[in-house]
TIMAR-264017 format. One line per 4 residues: number of its first residue (from 1); their letters; for each residue x, y, z negated of C-alpha. Coordinates in steps of 0.5 Angstrom, whole numbers. Example, Ala and Ser with C-alpha at 12.3 -4.5 7.8 and 13.67 -1.06 7.14 Angstrom:
% residues 2
1> as> 25,-9,-16  27,-2,-14
This chain:
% residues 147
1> xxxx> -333,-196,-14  -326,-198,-11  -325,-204,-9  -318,-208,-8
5> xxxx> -318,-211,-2  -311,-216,0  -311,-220,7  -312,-220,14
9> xxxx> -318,-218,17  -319,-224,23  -318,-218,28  -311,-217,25
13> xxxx> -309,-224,25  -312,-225,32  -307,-220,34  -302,-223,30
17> xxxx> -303,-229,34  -303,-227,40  -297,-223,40  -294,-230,37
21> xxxx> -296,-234,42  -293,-228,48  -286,-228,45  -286,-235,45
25> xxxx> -289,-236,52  -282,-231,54  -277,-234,50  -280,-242,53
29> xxxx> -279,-238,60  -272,-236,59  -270,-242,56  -273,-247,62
33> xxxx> -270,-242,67  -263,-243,64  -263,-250,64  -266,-250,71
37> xxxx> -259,-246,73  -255,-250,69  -257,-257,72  -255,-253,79
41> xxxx> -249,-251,77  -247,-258,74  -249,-261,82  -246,-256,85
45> xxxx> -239,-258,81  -240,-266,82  -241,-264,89  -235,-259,90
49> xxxx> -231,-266,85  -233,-270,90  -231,-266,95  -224,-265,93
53> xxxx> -222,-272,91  -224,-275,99  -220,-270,102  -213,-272,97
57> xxxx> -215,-278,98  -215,-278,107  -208,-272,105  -205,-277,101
61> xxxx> -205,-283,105  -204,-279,112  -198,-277,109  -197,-284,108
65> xxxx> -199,-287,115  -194,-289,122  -200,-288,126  -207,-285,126
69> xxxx> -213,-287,131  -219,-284,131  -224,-290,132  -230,-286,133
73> xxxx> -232,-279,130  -234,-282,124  -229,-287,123  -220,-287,122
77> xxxx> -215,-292,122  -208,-291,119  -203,-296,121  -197,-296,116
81> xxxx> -190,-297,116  -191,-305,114  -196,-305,119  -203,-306,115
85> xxxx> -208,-302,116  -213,-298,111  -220,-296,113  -223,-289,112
89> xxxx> -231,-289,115  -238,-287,114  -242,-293,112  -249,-290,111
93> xxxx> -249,-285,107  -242,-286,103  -236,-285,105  -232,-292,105
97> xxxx> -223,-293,104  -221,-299,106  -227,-301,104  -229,-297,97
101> xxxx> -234,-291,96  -230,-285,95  -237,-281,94  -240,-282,87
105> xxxx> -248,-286,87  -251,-279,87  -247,-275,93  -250,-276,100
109> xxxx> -245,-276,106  -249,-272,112  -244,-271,116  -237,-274,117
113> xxxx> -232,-273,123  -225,-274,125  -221,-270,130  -215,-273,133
117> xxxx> -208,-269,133  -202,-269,135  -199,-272,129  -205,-270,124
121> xxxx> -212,-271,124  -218,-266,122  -224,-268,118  -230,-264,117
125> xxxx> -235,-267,112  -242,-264,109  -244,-268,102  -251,-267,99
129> xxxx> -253,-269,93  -259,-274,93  -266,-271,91  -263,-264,91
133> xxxx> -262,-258,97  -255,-257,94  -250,-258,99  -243,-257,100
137> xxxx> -239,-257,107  -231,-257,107  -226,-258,112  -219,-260,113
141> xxxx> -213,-263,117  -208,-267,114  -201,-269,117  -196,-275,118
145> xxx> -190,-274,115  -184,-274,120  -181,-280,120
């Protein structure tokens, strides 16, 4: 006697199961791995933003400044032709012009130093970004117009 037979075996469908549930398991891996990468690259990019907007900030109104003085490593006035002053300095973990944070919530400011030159000023600067290990360094002179 010959029977038909259709289905699965329980064995049949235990492998079948087994394999569904790995390839899943590697396709969740890689996709949380790509997720982690995206949000470091995207701190980095709001670090290296961040970065760039202090130093065209201070080149800017360098450019601008009659004289530049160095008040100490962490602080810099400008005086300007009409004899008001502005402000760049690190106030806790931001940086502050004339009283405003230059450096978004999330970027902290771990180091910040001025260098007085003869008609410029250097400055060399370290943000991180808060809760992370991602960091960005930079340094920059900036000059005085000739007046």
């Amino acid at each position: 006697m010959r029977t038909n037979r259709s289905g699965l075996t329980l064995v049949e469908m235990l492998i079948t199961i087994g394999l569904g549930v790995t390839i899943a398991a590697i396709v969740g891996s890689i996709a949380i791995s790509g997720i982690v990468h995206i949000r470091t690259v995207k701190r980095q990019e709001r670090l290296y933003s961040n970065a760039a907007h202090v130093s065209d900030t201070l080149a800017y109104w360098v450019r601008q400044a009659e004289a530049l003085n160095v008040i100490s490593p962490t602080e810099l006035v400008m005086t300007f032709p009409d004899s008001t002053q502005k402000t760049f300095l690190k106030d806790g973990t931001r940086i502050m012009f004339d009283g405003v944070a230059l450096t978004e919530d999330n970027s902290e400011v771990t180091n910040l130093s001025f260098v007085a030159l003869p008609v410029s000023v250097q400055v060399s600067a370290t943000l991180r970004y808060a809760g992370s290990d991602e960091e960005i360094s930079f340094s920059t002179a900036a000059a005085r117009r000739n007046n």
